[in-house]
TORLO-990690 format. One record per residue (C-alpha): x, y, z. Coordinates in steps of 0.02 Angstrom, whole numbers. Layout:
BEGIN
<node><u>X</u><v>Y</v><w>Z</w></node>
...
// end
This chain:
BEGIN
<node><u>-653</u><v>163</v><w>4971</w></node>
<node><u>-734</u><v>11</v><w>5109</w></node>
<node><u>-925</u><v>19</v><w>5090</w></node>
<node><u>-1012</u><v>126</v><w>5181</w></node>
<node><u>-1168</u><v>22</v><w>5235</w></node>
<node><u>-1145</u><v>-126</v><w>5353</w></node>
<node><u>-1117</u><v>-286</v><w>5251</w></node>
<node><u>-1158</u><v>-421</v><w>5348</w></node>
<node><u>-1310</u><v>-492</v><w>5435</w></node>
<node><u>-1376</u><v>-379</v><w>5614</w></node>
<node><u>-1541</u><v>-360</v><w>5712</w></node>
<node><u>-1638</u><v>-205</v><w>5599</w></node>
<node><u>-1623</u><v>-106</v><w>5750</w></node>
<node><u>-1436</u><v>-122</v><w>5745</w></node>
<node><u>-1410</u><v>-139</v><w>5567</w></node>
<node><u>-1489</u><v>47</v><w>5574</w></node>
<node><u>-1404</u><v>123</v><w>5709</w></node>
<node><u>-1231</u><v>56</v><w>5634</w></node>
<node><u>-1280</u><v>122</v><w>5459</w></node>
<node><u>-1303</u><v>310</v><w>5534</w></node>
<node><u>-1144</u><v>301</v><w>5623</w></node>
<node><u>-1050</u><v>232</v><w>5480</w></node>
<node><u>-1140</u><v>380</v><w>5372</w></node>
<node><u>-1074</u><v>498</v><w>5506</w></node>
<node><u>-896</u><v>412</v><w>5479</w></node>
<node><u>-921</u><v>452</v><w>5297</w></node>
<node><u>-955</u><v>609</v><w>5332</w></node>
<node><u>-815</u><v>669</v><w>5459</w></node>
<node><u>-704</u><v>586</v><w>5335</w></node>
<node><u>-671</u><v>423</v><w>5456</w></node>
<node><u>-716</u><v>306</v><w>5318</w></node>
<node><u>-611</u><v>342</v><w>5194</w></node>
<node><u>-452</u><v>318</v><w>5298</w></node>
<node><u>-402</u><v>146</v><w>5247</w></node>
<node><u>-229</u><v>162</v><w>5329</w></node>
<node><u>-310</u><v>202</v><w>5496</w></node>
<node><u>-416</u><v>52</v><w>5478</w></node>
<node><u>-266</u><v>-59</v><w>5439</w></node>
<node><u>-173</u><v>10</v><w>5568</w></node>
<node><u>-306</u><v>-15</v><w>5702</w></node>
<node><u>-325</u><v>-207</v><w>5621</w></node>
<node><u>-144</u><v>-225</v><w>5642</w></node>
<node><u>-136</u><v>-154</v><w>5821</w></node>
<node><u>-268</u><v>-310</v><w>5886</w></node>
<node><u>-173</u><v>-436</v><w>5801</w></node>
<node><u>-2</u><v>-386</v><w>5877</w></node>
<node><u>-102</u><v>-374</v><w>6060</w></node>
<node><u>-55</u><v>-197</v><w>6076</w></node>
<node><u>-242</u><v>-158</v><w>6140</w></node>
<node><u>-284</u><v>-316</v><w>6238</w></node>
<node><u>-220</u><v>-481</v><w>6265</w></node>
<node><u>-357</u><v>-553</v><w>6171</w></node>
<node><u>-239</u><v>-625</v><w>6042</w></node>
<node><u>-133</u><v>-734</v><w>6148</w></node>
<node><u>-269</u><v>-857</v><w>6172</w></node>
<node><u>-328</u><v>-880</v><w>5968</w></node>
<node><u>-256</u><v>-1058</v><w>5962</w></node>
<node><u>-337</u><v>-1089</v><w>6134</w></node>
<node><u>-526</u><v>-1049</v><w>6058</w></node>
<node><u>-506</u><v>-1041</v><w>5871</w></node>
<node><u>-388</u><v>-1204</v><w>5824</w></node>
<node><u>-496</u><v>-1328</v><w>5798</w></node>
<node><u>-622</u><v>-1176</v><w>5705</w></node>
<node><u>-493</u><v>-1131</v><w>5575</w></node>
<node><u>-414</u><v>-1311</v><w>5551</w></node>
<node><u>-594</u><v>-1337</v><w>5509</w></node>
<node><u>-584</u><v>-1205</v><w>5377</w></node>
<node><u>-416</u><v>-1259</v><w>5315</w></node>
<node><u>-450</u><v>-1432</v><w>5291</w></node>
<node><u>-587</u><v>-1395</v><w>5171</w></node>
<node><u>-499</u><v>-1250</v><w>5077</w></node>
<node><u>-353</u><v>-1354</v><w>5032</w></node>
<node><u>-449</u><v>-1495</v><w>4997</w></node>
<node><u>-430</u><v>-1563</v><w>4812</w></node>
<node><u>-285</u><v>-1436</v><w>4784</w></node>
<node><u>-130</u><v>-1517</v><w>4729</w></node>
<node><u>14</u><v>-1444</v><w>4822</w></node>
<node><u>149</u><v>-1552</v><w>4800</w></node>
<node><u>332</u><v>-1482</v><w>4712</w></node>
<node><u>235</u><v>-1328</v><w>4713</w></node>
<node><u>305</u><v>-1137</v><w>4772</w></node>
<node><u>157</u><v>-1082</v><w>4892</w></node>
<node><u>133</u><v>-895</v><w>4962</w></node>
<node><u>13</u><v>-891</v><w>5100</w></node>
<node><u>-61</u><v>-708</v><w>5132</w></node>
<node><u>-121</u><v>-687</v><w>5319</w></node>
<node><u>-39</u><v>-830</v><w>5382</w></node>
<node><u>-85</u><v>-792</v><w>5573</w></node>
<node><u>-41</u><v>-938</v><w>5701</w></node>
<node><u>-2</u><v>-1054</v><w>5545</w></node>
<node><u>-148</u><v>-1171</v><w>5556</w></node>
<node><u>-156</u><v>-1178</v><w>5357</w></node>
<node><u>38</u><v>-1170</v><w>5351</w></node>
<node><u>57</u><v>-1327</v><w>5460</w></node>
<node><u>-53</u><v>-1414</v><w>5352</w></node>
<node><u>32</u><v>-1348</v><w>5182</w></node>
<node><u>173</u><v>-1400</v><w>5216</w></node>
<node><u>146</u><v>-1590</v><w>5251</w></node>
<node><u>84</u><v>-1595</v><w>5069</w></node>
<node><u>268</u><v>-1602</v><w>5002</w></node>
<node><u>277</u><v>-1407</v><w>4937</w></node>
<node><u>449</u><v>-1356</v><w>4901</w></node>
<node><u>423</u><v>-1168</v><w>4923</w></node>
<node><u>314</u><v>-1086</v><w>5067</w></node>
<node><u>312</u><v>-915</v><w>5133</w></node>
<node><u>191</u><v>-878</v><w>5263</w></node>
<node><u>160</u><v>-673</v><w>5284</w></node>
<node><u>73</u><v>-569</v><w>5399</w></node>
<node><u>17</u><v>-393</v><w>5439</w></node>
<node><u>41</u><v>-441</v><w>5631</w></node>
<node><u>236</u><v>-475</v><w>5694</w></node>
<node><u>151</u><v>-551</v><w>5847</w></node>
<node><u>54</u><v>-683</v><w>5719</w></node>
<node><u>194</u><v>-701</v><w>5602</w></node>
<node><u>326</u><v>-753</v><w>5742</w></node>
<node><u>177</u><v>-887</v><w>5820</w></node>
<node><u>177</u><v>-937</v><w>5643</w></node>
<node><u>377</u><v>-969</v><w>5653</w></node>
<node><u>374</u><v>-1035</v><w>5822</w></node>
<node><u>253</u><v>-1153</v><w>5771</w></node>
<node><u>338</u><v>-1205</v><w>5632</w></node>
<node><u>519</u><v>-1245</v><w>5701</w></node>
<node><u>431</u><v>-1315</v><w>5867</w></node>
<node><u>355</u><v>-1450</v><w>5733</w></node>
<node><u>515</u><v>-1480</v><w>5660</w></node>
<node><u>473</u><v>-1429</v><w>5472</w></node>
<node><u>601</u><v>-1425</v><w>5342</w></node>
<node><u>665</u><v>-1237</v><w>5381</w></node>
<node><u>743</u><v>-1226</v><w>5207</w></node>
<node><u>576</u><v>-1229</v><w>5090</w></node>
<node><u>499</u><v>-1086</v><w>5256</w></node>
<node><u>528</u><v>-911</v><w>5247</w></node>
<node><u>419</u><v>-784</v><w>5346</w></node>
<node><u>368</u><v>-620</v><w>5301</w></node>
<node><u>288</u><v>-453</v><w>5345</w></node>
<node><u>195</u><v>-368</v><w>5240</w></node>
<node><u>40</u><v>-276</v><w>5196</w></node>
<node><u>-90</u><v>-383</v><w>5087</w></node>
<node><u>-125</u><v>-232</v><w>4976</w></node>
<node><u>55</u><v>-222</v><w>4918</w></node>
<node><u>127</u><v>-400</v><w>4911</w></node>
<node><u>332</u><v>-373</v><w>4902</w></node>
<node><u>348</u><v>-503</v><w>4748</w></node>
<node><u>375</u><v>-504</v><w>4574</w></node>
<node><u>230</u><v>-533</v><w>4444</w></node>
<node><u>225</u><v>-739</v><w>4416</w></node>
<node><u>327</u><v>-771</v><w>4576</w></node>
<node><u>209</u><v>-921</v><w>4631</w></node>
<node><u>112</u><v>-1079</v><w>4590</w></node>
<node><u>-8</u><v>-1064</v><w>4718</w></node>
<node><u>-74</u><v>-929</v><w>4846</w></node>
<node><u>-177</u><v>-967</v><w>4988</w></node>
<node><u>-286</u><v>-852</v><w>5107</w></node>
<node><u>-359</u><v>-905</v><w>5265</w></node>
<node><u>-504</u><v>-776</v><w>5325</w></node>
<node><u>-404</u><v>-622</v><w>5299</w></node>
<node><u>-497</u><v>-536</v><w>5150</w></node>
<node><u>-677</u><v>-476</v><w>5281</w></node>
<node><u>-543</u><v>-372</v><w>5385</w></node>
<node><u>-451</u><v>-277</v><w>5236</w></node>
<node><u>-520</u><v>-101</v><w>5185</w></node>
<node><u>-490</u><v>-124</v><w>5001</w></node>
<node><u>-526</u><v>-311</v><w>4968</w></node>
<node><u>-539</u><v>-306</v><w>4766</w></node>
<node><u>-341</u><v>-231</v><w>4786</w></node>
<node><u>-310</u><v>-379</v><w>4881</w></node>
<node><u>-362</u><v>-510</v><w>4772</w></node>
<node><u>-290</u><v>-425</v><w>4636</w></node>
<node><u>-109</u><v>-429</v><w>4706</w></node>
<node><u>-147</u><v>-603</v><w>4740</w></node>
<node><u>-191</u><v>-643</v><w>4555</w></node>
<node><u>-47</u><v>-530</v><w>4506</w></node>
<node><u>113</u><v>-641</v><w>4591</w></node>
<node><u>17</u><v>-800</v><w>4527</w></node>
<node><u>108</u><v>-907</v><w>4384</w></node>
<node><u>7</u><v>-939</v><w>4210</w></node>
<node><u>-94</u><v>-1075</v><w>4277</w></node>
<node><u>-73</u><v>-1045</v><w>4461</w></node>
<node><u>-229</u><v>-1063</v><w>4579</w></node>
<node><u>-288</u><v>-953</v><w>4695</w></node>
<node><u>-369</u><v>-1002</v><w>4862</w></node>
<node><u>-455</u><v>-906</v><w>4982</w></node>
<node><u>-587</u><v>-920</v><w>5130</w></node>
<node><u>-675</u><v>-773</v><w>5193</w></node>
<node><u>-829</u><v>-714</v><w>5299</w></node>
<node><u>-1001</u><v>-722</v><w>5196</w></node>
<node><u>-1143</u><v>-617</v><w>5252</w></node>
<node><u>-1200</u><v>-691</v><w>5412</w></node>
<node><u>-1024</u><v>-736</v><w>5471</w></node>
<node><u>-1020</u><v>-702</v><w>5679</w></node>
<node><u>-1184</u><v>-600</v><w>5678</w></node>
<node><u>-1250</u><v>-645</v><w>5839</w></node>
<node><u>-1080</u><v>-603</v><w>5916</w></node>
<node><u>-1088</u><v>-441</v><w>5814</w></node>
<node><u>-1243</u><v>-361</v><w>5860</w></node>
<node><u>-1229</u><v>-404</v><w>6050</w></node>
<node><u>-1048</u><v>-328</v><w>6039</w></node>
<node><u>-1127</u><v>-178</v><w>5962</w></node>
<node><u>-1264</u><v>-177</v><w>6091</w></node>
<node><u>-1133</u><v>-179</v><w>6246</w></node>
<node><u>-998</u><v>-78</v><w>6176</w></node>
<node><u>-1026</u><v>114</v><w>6239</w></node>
<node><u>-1073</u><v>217</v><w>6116</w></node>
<node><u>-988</u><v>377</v><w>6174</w></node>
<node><u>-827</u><v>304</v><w>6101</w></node>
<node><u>-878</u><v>259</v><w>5930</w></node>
<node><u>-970</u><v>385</v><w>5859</w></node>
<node><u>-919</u><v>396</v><w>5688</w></node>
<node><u>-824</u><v>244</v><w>5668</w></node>
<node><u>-845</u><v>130</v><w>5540</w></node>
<node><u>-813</u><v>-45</v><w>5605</w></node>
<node><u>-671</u><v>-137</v><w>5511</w></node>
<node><u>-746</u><v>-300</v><w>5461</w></node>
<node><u>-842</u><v>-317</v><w>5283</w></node>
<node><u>-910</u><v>-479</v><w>5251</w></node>
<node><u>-967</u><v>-532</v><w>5066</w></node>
<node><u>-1101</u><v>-619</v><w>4959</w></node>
<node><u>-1041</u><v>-767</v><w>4876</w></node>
<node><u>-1069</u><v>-654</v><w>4695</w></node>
<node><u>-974</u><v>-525</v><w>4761</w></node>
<node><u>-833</u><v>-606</v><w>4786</w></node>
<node><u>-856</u><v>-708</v><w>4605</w></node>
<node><u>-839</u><v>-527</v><w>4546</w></node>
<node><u>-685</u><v>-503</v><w>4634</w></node>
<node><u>-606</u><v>-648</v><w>4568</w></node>
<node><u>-662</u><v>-624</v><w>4384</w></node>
<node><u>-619</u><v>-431</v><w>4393</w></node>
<node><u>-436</u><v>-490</v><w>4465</w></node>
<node><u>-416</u><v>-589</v><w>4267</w></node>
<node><u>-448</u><v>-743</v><w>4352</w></node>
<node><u>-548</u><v>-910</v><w>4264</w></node>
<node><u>-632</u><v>-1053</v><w>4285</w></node>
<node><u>-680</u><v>-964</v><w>4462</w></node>
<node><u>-771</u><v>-1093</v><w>4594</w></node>
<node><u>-875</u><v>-1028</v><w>4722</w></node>
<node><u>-945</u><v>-1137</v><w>4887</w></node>
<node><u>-1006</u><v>-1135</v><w>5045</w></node>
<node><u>-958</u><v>-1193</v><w>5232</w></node>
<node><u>-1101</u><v>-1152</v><w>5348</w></node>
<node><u>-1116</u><v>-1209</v><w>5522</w></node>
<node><u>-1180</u><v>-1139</v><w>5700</w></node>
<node><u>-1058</u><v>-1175</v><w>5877</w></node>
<node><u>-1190</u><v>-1178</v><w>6038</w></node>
<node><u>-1073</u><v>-1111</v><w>6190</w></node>
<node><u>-1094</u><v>-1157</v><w>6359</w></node>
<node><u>-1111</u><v>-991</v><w>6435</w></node>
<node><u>-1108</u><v>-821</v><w>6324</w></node>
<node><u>-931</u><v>-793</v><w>6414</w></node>
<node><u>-859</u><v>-925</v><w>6314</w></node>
<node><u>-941</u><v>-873</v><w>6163</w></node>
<node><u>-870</u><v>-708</v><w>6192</w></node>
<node><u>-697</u><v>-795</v><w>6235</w></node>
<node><u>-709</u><v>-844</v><w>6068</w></node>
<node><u>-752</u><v>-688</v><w>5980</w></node>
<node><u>-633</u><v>-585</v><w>6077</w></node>
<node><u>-487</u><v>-690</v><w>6028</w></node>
<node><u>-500</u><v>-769</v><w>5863</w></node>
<node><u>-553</u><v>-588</v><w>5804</w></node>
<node><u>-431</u><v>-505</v><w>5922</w></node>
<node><u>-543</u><v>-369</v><w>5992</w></node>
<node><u>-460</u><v>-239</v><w>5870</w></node>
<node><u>-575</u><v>-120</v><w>5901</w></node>
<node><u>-504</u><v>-93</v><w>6060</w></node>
<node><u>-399</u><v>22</v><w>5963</w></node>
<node><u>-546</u><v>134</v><w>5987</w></node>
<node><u>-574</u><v>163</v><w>6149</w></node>
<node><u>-461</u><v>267</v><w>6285</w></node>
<node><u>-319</u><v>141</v><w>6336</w></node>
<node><u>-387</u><v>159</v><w>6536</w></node>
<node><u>-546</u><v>97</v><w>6494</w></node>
<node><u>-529</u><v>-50</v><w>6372</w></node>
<node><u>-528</u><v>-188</v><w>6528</w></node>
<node><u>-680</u><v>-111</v><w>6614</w></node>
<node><u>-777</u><v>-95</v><w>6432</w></node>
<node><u>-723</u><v>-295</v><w>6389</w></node>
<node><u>-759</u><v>-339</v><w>6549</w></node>
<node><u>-941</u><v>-255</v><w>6524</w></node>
<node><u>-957</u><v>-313</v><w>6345</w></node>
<node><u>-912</u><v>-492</v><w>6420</w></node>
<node><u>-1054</u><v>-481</v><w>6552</w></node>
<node><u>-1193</u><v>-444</v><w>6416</w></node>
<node><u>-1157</u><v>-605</v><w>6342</w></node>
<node><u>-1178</u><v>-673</v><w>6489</w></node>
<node><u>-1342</u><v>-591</v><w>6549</w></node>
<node><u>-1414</u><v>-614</v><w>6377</w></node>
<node><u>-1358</u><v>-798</v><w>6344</w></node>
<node><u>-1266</u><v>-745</v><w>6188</w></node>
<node><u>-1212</u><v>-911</v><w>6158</w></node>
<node><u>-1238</u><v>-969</v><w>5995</w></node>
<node><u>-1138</u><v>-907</v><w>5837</w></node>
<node><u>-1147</u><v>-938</v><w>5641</w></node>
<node><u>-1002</u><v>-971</v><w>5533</w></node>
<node><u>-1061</u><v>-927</v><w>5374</w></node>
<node><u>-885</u><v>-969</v><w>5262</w></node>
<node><u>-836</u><v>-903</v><w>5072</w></node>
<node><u>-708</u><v>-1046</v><w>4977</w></node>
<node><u>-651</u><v>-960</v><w>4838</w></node>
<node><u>-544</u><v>-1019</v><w>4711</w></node>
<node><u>-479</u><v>-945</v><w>4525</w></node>
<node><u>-325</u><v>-1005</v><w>4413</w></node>
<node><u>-217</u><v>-876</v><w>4301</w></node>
<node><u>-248</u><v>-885</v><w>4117</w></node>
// end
């Protein structure tokens, strides 16, 4: 089962108030249904709840090359059979596949992400022969044990329910000496964007509802890693703070490169009035700085 308690970094006022409604989510049983909390994940990403998703390369391209670039860096992927888990738009699978792999398959929860991903990828005139795309759930990766030399995770692990299942099905399709690279949110990841979300959000229509988005320590996810039978296990950090504008574009942001999933949430007839509400606050309040507090982790198979 997802932790109960809030993982990441709020205001204590917030960080309280969330904790009692995600004990109340324990309690009414809301918690423990991780399919639920995929599903809803899945529904943001495919735009099924807002069209929040359709501008993620618009606000969060140059963010996540950002991330890319420095996950990849000093990994040798050349003549080398890659799986990419949460592929989304393909900003890591663009740059993967200049590096002279001979294998990549990029897979996604999301059909809307996975065919940007493909798009993306014949638009750019990549080799389609070494591509293949692919749907499917992280928790239950559709390959053989010791199917790859390399798999690669861009910021997918913070919105799974059962992350330590993750990693482990990514350690399990690894080769003996495959490497395993992943990025993910660490504590303080998007907490000012968070708490103000929290703030404008009406509270009517999530009452016991445990957010979907669990951020680690760096030693948590070492755990992870070692747990999954991984070694020599590297752990580092990318930290940096964006200053918006206006709190509308810093919402902009937040809203797309997140998806606004929790739109799933509220009554279908309200979500444009509530994110046009929650986009106001930003504004009023001059929400318009946000941290990226970034996880590179990396393990090789014994």
């Amino acid at each position: 089962m997802p932790p109960i308690f809030w993982t990441g970094k709020l205001t204590l006022p917030m960080k309280l108030l969330v904790n009692v409604n995600n004990l109340l989510a324990l309690i009414t049983g809301n918690a423990r249904d991780t399919a639920a909390m995929k599903q809803r994940m899945k529904l943001g990403y495919e735009g099924a709840c807002s069209d929040h998703v359709t501008h993620y390369d618009e606000f969060g391209l140059e963010h996540y090359t950002k991330i890319a670039t420095n996950l990849l860096e000093g990994i040798e992927l050349r003549g080398k059979e890659v799986l990419e888990v949460g592929c989304g738009t393909g900003i890591i699978s663009t740059l993967i596949v200049k590096q002279g792999v001979t294998k990549l398959i990029c897979g996604d929860i999301s059909e809307y992400m996975l065919g940007e991903c493909r798009k993306k990828m014949i638009a750019r005139g990549y080799n389609p022969e070494i591509l293949d795309f692919r749907q499917f759930d992280a928790e239950e990766l559709p390959y053989d044990h010791e199917s790859f030399d390399i798999v690669v995770s861009g910021m997918l692990l913070g919105l799974v329910p059962n992350q330590q299942k993750v990693v482990n099905e990514m350690a399990r399709v690894l080769r003996p000496d495959g490497i395993l690279a992943f990025s993910t949110h660490a504590s303080d990841c998007w907490w000012e964007t968070s708490d103000a979300a929290f703030r404008a959000i009406p509270k009517r229509y999530t009452l016991g509802y445990r957010v979907e988005y669990w951020p680690r320590k760096a030693i948590e996810i070492q755990r992870m890693l070692l747990q999954a039978g991984l070694v020599d296990v590297q752990i580092r950090k990318l930290f940096w703070q964006d200053n918006f504008d206006t709190g509308g574009k810093a919402y902009d942001f937040f809203a797309s490169v997140s998806a606004a999933w929790w739109n799933a949430k509220l009554p279908p007839d309200k979500v444009e009035a509530i994110n046009e509400k929650t986009r106001n606050y930003f504004e009023k309040n001059k929400v318009t700085r946000i941290t990226h507090d970034i996880i590179l982790a990396y393990g090789r198979k014994p």
